[in-house]
C-alpha positions as CSV (number, residue, x, y, z in Angstrom):
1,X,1.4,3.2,104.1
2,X,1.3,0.2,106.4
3,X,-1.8,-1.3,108.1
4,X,-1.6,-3.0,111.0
5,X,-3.4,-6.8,111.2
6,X,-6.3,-5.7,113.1
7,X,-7.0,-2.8,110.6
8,X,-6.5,-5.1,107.6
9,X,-9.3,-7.5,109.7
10,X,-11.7,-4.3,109.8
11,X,-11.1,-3.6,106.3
12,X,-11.8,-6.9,104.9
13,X,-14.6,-7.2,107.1
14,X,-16.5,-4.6,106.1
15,X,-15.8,-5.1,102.3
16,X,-17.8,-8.5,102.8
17,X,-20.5,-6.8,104.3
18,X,-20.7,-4.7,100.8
19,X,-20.3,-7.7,99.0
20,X,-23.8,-9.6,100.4
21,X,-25.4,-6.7,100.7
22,X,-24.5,-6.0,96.3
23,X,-25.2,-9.9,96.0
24,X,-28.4,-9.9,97.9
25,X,-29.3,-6.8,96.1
26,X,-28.6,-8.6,92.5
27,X,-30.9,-11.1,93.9
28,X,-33.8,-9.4,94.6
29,X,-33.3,-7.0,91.0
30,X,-36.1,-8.4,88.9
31,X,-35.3,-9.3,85.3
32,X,-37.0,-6.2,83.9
33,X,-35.1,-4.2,85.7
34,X,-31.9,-6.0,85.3
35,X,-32.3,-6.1,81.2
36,X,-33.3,-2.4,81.1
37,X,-30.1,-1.5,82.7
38,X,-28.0,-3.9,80.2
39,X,-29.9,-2.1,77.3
40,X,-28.3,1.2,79.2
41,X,-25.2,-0.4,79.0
42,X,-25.2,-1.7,75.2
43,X,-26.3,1.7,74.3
44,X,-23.8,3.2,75.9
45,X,-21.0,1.0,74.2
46,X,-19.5,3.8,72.1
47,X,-19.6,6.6,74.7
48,X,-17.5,4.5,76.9
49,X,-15.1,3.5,74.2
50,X,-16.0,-0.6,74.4
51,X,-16.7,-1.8,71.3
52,X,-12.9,-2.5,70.5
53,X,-13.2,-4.9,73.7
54,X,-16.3,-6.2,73.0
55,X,-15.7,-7.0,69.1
56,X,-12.6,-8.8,70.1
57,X,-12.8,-12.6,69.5
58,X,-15.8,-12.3,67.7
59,X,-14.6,-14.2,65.1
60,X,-13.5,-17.1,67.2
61,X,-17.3,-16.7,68.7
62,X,-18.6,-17.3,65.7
63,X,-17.0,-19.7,64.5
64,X,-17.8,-22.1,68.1
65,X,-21.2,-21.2,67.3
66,X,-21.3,-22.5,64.0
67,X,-19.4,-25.5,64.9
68,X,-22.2,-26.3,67.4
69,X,-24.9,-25.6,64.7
70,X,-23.2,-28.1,62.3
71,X,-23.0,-30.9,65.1
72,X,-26.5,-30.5,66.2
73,X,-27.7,-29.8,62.5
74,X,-29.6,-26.5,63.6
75,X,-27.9,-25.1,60.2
């Protein structure tokens, strides 16, 4: 289906009306709320099937982490 370049302007328009309203919505979240719903989300990590995704690299993680331990001798 083809849109025509005024349609496409609408469209793209009102998508960035969506986006500041999300962004100024993120903004005024406060911190209790915002780490209450990533506690939702971590607990939620096997229903959705993520924690393949989100053990991936872990190793490499690690690893950075320890490297900055050594060089700032937190160890």
């Amino acid at each position: 289906m083809k849109i025509t370049k005024k349609e496409a302007i609408k469209f793209k328009n009102r998508w960035e009306v969506i986006n500041a309203f999300e962004h100024d919505e993120l903004r005024r979240t406060s911190m209790d709320i915002k780490m209450q719903q990533l506690a939702a989300l971590m607990a939620s990590v096997n229903e959705l099937g993520w924690e393949k995704a989100l053990s991936e690299g872990e190793d490499k993680l690690r690893e950075r982490w320890n490297r900055l331990r050594r060089a700032y001798n937190v160890l």
